[in-house]
N, C-alpha and C positions, 0 to 999 in steps of 0.2 A: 555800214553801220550794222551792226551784230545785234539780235534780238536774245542773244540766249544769256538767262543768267545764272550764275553758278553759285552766287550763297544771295540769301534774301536780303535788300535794304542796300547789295551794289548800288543796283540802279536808281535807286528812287533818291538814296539818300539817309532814309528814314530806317529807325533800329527795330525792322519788322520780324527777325529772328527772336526777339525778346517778347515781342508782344504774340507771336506763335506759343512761345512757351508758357504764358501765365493765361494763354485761352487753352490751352492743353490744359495744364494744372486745373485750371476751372473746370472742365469737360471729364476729366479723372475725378473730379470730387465726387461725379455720379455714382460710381463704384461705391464710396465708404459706406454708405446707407448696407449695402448685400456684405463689406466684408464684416461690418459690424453685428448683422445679422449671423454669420459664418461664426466669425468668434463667439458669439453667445452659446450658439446651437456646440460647436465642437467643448466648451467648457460644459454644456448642459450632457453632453455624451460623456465626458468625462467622469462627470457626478453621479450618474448613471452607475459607470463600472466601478468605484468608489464603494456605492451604496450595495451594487451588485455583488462585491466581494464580502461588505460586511453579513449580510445577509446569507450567504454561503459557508463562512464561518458558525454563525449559529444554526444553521441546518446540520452543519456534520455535529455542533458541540448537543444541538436537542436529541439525534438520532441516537449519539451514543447511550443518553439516560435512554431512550426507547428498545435498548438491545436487552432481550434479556436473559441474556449471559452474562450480563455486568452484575448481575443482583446474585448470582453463584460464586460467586469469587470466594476462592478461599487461602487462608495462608495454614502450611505445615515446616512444619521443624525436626529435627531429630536432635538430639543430645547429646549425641555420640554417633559423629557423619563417619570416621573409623569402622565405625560396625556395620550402620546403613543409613544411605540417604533416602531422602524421602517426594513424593509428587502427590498431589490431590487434582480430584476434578469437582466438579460442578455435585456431585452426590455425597460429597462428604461432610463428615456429619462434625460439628465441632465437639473435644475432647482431648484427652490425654490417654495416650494408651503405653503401658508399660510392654518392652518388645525385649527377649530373653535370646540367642542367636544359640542353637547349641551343636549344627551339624549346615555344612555349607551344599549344597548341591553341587555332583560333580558328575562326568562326562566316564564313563568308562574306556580305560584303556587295555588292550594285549599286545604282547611283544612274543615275537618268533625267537627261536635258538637261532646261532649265528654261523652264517657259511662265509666260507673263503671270497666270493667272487659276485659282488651283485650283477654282474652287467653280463658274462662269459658261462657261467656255470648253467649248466641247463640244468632244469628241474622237471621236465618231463609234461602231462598233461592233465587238464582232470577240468570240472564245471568244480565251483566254489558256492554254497548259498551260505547270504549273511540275512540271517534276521533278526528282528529285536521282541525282547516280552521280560519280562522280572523271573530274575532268578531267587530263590529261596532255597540257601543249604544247595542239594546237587541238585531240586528240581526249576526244570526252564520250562516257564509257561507264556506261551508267545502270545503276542500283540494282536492288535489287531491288521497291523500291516502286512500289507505284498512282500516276500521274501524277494532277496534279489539273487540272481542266480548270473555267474560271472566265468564265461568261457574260456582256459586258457588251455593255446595251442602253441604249435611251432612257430608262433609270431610273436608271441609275449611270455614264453616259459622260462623269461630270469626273473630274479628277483625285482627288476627295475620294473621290467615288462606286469608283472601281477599288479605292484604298485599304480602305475599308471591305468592298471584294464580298470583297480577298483576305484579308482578315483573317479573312471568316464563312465563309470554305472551310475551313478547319482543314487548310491548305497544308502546315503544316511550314515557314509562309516567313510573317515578321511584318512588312506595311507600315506606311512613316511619309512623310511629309509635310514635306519642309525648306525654310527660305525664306533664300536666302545673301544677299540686299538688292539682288541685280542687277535690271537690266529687266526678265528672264525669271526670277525667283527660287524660282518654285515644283517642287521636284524630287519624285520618288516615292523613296523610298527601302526595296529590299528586302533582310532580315538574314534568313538560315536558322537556325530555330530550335534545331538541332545545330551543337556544333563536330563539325571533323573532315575529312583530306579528301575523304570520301564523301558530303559532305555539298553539294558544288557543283551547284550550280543550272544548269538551261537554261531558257529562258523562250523559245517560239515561241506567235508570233500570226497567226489566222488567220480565214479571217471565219465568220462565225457565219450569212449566208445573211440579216441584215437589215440592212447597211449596210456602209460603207468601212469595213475595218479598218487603211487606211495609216497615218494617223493616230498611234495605238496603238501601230501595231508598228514604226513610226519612233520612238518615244516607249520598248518596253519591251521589244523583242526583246531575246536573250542567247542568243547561239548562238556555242559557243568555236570550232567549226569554221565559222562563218559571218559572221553578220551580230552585231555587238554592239553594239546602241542602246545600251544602258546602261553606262556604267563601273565595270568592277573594283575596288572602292577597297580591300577585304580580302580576301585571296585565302580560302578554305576550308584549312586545314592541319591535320597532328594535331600532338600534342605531341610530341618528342623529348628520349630522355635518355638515358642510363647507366647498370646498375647493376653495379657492380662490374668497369668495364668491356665490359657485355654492353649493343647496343643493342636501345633497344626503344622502339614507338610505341603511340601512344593515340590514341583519336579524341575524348579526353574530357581533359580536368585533373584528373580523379579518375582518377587509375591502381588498380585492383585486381592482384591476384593476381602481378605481376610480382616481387613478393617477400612468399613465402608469409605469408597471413592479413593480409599489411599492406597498407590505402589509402595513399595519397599522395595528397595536395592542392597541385596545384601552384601557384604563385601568380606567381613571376616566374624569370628566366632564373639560373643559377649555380648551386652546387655547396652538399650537404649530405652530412652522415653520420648514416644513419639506425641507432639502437639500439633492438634488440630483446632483451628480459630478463623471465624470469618473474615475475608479481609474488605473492611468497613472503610479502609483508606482511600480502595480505587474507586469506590462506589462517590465517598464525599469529595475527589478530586474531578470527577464526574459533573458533580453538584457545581461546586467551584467553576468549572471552565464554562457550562452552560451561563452562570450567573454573569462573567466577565464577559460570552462570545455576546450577550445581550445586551449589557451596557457597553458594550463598544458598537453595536445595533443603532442604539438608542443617540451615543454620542456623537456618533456617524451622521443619525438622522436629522440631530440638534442644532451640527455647524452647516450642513446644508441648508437646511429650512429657517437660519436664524436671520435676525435686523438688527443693527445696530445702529439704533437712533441720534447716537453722537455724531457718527460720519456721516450717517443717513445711506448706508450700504446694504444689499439684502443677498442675501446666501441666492445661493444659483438654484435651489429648489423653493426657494420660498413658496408658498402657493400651490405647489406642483401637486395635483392629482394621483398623480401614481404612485408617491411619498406617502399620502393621505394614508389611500389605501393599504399598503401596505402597516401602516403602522395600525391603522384601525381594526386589520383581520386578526394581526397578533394579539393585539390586546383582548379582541375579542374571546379569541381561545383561553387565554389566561385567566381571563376575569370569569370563564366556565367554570363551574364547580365541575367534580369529576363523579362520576357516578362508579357505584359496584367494586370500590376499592376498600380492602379490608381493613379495619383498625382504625375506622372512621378518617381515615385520611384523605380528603377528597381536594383541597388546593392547596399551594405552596407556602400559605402562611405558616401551616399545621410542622411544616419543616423550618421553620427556621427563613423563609426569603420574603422578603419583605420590599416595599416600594419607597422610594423617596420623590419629592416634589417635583426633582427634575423627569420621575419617570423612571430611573435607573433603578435596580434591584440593588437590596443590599442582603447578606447573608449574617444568620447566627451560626455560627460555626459549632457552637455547642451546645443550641437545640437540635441541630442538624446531626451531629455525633449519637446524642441521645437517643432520635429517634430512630437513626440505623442500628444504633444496640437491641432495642427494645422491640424495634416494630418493623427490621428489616421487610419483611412481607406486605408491609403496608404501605412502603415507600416504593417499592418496588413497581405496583400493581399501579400507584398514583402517576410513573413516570411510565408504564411501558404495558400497562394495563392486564388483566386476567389474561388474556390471549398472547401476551406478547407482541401485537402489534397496535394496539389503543394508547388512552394516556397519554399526560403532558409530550414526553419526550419525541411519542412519532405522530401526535396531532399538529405540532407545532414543527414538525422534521418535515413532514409531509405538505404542511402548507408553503412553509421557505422555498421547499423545491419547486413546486407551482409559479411562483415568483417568476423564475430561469426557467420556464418550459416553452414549449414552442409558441404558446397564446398566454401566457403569465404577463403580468403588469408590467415587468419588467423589461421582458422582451419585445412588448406592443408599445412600450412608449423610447427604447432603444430603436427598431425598427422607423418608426416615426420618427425621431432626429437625424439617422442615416439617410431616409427620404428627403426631410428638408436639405439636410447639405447637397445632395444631389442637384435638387432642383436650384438652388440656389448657386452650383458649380457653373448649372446652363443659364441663369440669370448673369454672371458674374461675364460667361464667354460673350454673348450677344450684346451686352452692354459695351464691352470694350472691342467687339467690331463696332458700335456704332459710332463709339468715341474716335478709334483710326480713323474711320470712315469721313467725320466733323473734323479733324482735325487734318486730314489730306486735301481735304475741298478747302481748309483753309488757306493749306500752301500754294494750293493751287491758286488763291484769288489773290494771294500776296505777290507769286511768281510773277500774272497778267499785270498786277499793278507796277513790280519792278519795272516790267519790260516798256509798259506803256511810259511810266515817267521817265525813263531812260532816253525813250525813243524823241519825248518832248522835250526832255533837257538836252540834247544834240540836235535838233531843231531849234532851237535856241540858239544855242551856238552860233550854226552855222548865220543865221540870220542877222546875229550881233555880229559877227564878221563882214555880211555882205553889209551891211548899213556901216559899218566900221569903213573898208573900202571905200565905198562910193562915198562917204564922207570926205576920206583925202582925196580921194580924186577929181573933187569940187574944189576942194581949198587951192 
């Protein structure tokens, strides 16, 4: 007679496999109380980073009003981009200014007479200086610059070689190499790498103490008061123009500062009208994204914290403390008047934003336009304060961020729900070793029971047998 049983309720009879599994199922119930705590807490983490991004959007959209470079903005135009385009910065002054173009800046160029043979023909040896200063008629009155003085030897005495020596001097003068198809086609050609006309060149050559430098200096002298191997093809000149009938030169095609904060690019000869105007658009689209990042703040804060008494269901922050807070610190800022802002603008109504029932800002688009025409200065100082670092935009930038700092409301009541899921992870493990635990001691007491009714139901047996027996054996 075998004691060992291999599935539950063999031996006994009885469907103790099933009655295992619904005291399991009952022993497993212990668990829901922790997973249900688990689901709240991971949806309340959830809301968290929900609320955590809305909030973060209106920290970048307040910072922006507290930048104040937002409040320099400006817009320019030209009339005629043909003649020159135009750029502003933060100092320019709004206007119209009338721009006349009547001479371009240009780069001086000289070209050498031409030999046979750039690469082959030697040309002998000599030191070369090139410097620069304004010429006037034949006198050259030089720069304030280092002359560069440029050694040609038995290493670099072709035309290719000069070319090359003046390029690795870093001259301030770029050679080139031109072949016009004549017998003598090979020319040197030097461009000064500034426009301007203080940008003319003299080129004297002289020997260097190892060779003939006639050669060379028949070939690349430039001397306006003397000797000029080479030909003038571009004289050195600045630019001229007009503004508003006021003349003025350049040594550049970028003109700076001749009308305040504005570049000019000049490109070719004739007449434009340059405008200059604030630009009041980026500033009120500014205004606009703040007003939106903060009703979506708001609407953020309304479906989390809301009840709705029909189903009788409550938003996963309802109640919640750290909701409170934050919406009470905001509000708090807001509902501060502003001090030391000029043109009496000291809160948000004065522009145009206004509050509705729900809380949410609403905006006047066209008090708001107004008051940036009129009193830019004032709105300016209201969002980003006299210093540039006050005011609405970076009191209310600077508290958001607080929010998401290392000890912000935010981070201490996230930090606190990560904790509970933790602890509730190790709630969740020990509960179901004890449930295995309950539920193996019950197999085990089912096992004993198979084995023992087994063991009585074949004691049984055999005993109806033996009384079975002796029974016939009487009859």
């Amino acid at each position: 007679m075998s004691s060992s049983i291999s599935s539950l309720g063999v031996g006994s009879g009885l469907d103790l496999s099933t009655l295992l599994t619904n005291l399991q199922t009952g022993e497993q119930a212990k668990l829901t109380p922790i997973t249900d705590q688990q689901t709240a807490a991971t949806t309340k983490l959830s809301a968290y980073g929900t609320l955590q991004g809305a909030v973060a959007a209106f920290q970048t959209a307040a910072a922006a009003l507290g930048t104040a470079s937002l409040y320099n903005s400006t817009n320019t135009t030209s009339s005629n981009t043909s003649v020159l385009t135009t750029a502003a910065d933060k100092t320019a002054v709004a206007g119209s200014y009338a721009v006349n173009v009547t001479a371009l800046a240009q780069s001086q160029t000289l070209v050498s007479n031409g030999i046979t043979d750039s690469t082959g023909q030697l040309l002998g040896s000599a030191s070369i200086k090139i410097e620069f200063g304004t010429t006037s008629g034949t006198t050259f009155t030089p720069g304030s610059g280092t002359p560069t003085s440029i050694n040609i030897n038995g290493t670099n005495n072709t035309l290719t070689g000069i070319r090359d020596a003046i390029n690795a001097a870093n001259a301030g003068v770029t050679a080139s190499i031109v072949n016009d198809g004549s017998s003598t086609p090979y020319h040197l050609v030097m461009t000064s790498n500034k426009t301007g006309a203080a940008s003319s060149m003299r080129v004297t050559v002289a020997s260097n103490g190892a060779g003939d430098p006639s050669t060379i200096s028949g070939l690349l002298s430039y001397d306006p008061a003397g000797t000029k191997a080479m030909t003038e093809n571009v004289k050195a000149a600045d630019a001229k123009l007009t503004i508003n009938g006021l003349a003025i030169t350049s040594a550049t095609n970028t003109v700076q500062g001749a009308a305040q904060g504005v570049t000019m690019n000049l490109a070719t000869l004739g007449s434009s009208t340059i405008s200059v105007s604030t630009d009041t658009s980026t500033m009120a689209s500014a205004v606009q994204n703040f007003v939106s990042a903060y009703n979506t703040l708001q609407t953020t804060a309304g479906n989390l914290s809301s009840y709705d008494a029909t189903n009788k269901t409550a938003g996963v922050l309802l109640g919640d403390s750290t909701l409170r807070t934050i919406e009470n610190q905001l509000r708090s800022v807001i509902n501060t008047p502003q001090t030391g802002a000029s043109g009496s603008l000291n809160n948000l109504t004065q522009i145009g934003i206004g509050f509705n029932a729900d809380g949410t800002m609403s905006l006047d688009t066209s008090k708001l336009s107004s008051e940036l025409a009129s009193n830019k200065a004032g709105v300016a100082q209201l969002f980003s304060g006299t210093d540039g670092k006050s005011g609405y935009g970076n009191q209310l930038a600077t508290m958001a961020a607080g929010f998401s700092s290392a000890t912000g409301a935010l981070t201490t009541a996230t930090n606190g729900v990560n904790a509970q899921l933790k602890s509730l992870a190790t709630d969740y493990t020990n509960m179901s070793a004890q449930i295995d635990a309950t539920v193996a001691q019950y197999r085990t007491q089912f096992q004993q029971l198979d084995s023992i009714m087994s063991q009585m139901t074949a004691t049984k047996n055999y005993l109806t047998q033996q009384f079975s027996a002796a029974s016939g054996t009487t009859a």
